[in-house]
C-alpha positions, 0 to 999 in steps of 0.5 A: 531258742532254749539257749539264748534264755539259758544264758540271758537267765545267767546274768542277774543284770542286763541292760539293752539298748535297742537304735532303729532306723525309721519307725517300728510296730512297737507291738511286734518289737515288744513281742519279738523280744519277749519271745527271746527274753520270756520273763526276764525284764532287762533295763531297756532303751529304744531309739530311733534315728535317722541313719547307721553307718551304712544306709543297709544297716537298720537295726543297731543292738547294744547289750550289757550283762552282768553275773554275781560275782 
């Protein structure tokens, strides 16, 4: 765990785009994430679809990071 907040903390700009199939506790996702992000608050969009590619495929995360340069 310490790792991935060591390299969420590196980027000054991270924009995340969470697709869900079906519908979620959006407490625990909140809850989920923060646990991972701690104080880092990225730009962050969630949304829900009907289907992915494969009907085995329920979550679908798109993320972008950017460090100074």
């Amino acid at each position: 765990m310490y790792f991935k907040y060591t390299l969420v903390k590196a980027f000054k700009k991270l924009y995340i785009t969470g697709i869900l199939v079906g519908t979620t506790d959006n407490t625990r996702r909140r809850d989920a994430i923060s646990k991972v992000l701690k104080d880092h608050m990225p730009c962050m969009t969630v949304l829900y679809v009907a289907g992915l590619a494969s009907p085995a495929i329920k979550v679908e995360i798109d993320a972008w990071a950017c460090a100074d340069a």
